[in-house]
N, C-alpha and C positions, 0 to 999 in steps of 0.2 A: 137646670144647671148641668147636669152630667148623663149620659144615657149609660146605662152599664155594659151594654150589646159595643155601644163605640170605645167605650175605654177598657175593655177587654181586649176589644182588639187592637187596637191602639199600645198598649201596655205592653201586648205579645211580638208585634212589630218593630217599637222603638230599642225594644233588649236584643234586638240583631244589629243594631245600628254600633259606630263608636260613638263615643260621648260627644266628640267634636260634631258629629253630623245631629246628637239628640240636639246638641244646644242650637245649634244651626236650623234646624226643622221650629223648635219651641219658637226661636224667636221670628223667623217666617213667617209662622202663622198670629201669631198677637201683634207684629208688626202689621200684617195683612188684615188685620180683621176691619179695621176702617178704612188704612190709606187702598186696600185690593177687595173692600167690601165681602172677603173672605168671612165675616161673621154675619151674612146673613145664610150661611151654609153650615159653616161650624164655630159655634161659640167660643170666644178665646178660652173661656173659665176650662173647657173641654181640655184642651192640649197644654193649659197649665196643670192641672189637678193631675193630668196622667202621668205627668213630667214629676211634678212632685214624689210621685208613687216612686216613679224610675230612680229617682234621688233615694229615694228610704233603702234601696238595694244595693245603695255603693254604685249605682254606674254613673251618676253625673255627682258634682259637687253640689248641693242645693243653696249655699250662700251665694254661690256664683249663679246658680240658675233666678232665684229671687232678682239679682241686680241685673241679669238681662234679661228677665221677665218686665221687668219696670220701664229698663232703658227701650226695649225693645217700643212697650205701649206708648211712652212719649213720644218717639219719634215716629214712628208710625201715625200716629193722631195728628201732630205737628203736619207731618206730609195729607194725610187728611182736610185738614184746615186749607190748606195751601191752597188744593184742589178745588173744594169747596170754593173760596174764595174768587180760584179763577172760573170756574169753567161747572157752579152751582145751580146757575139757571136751567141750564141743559142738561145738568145731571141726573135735575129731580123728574124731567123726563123719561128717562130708564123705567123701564118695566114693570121691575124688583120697587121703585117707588111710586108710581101711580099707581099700584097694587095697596101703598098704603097711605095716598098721598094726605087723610087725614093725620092721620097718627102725625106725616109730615109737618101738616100746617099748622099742630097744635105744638110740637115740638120747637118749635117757629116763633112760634109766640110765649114759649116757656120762656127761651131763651133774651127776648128781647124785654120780661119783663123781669128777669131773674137774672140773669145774665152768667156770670162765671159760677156762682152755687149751683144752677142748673147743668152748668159743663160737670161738675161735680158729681150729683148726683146721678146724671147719667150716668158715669163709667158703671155702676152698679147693677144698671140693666140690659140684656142681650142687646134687644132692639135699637136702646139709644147710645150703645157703645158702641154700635155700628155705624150711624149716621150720624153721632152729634159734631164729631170733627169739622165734617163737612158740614153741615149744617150751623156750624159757629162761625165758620170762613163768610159763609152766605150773609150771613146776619149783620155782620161786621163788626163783631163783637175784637175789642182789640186784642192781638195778637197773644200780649206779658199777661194779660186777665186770664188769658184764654189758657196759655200756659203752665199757670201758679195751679188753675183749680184744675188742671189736667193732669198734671203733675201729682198734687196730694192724691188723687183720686186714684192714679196707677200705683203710685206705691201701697196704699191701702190694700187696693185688689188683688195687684200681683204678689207680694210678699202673703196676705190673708190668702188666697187658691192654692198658691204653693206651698204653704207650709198644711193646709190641710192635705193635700195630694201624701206631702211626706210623713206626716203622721199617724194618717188612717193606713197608709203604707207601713210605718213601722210598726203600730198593735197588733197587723196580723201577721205580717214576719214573728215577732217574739210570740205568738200563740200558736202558728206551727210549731215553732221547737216542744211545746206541751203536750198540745189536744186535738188530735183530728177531727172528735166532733164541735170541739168548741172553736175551731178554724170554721168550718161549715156556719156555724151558729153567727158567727162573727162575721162572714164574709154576706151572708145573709142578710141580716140585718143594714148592713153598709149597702146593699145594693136597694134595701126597700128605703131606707132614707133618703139615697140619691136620685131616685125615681118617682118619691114624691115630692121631695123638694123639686125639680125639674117638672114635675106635673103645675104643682103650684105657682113657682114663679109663670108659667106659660099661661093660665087660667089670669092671674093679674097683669102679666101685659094684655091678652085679649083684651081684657076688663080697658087698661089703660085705653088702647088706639077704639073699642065699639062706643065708648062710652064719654070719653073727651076730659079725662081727668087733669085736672092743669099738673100733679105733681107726678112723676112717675114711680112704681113700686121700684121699692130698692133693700137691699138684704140687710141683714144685723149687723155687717158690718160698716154699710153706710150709714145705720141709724147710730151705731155707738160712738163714728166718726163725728157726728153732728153733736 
């Protein structure tokens, strides 16, 4: 999910920024992560969560960041699809995907036998919130289908990332004002959670793409959405 070395620094950089350039960057990148394959480098979750944090400080408005958090990942995906759809055959040629051209073919066949609950359940995981746009274009999975579970699936995600970013942001704002060691304790703690959560999820995508699981791992908050 979150590496703490990236959202440190990430965190330290955005607070030089104005808010208009935070929200500008946020939405960049979660636009980017499918339609500019930008998540197979840095995970959208990554630059929401941080953005979240930034919000818990008073520099961005976080009601506003949530709705182009959201807006951001539809449209993005949407141009995703697009792409996919036209220029899919060639695309799976790249690199970055004959590196994982199973994980592809099974992906492939998620969708064709699952269809939009699989566009779904993807937003939930790194790997296939990367590819599943494009790979729904491919598939020809239609456009409104494609849309509706793409849709619930971003507001799910991006409202859930951003509001953890701003509230694990705001418990340790209000526990500076008290306890310096219990900032440390606190700050601790948030960084072994987010590094094994992030180990974990990474240990079951392996799992997913060496192993050929037709359903992909997806977090608590896809499972509560279901």
């Amino acid at each position: 999910m979150l590496n703490a070395t990236v959202a440190s620094f990430l965190i330290d950089k955005i607070h030089h920024l104005s808010s208009g350039l935070v929200y500008g960057l946020v939405a960049l990148l979660v636009f980017g992560e499918a339609a500019l394959f930008i998540g197979f480098v840095l995970p959208g979750e990554t630059s929401v969560i941080v953005a979240g944090v930034v919000a818990s400080q008073g520099h961005v408005n976080v009601v506003v960041l949530c709705a182009l958090v959201v807006v951001a990942a539809v449209v993005g995906d949407s141009v995703g699809f697009e792409v996919g759809q036209r220029y899919g055959d060639r695309l799976i040629e790249l690199r970055m995907f004959r590196r994982r051209r199973a994980a592809v073919d099974r992906a492939l066949e998620g969708l064709r036998r699952r269809g939009a609950t699989y566009v779904f359940i993807g937003r939930f995981t790194a790997f296939l919130r990367a590819v599943m746009p494009g790979l729904a274009g491919m598939s020809r999975l239609g456009y409104r289908r494609f849309l509706v579970a793409n849709a619930a699936g971003a507001l799910i995600w991006g409202v859930s990332f951003t509001l953890l970013g701003y509230f694990a942001g705001t418990a340790l704002t209000s526990i500076v004002k008290y306890s310096g060691w219990a900032t440390s304790a606190f700050l601790l703690l948030l960084i072994a959670f987010f590094v094994v959560v992030h180990f974990v999820k990474k240990r079951r995508e392996r799992d997913f793409i060496a192993t050929g699981v037709d359903d992909p791992p997806s977090d608590d908050s896809a499972q509560r959405a279901q």
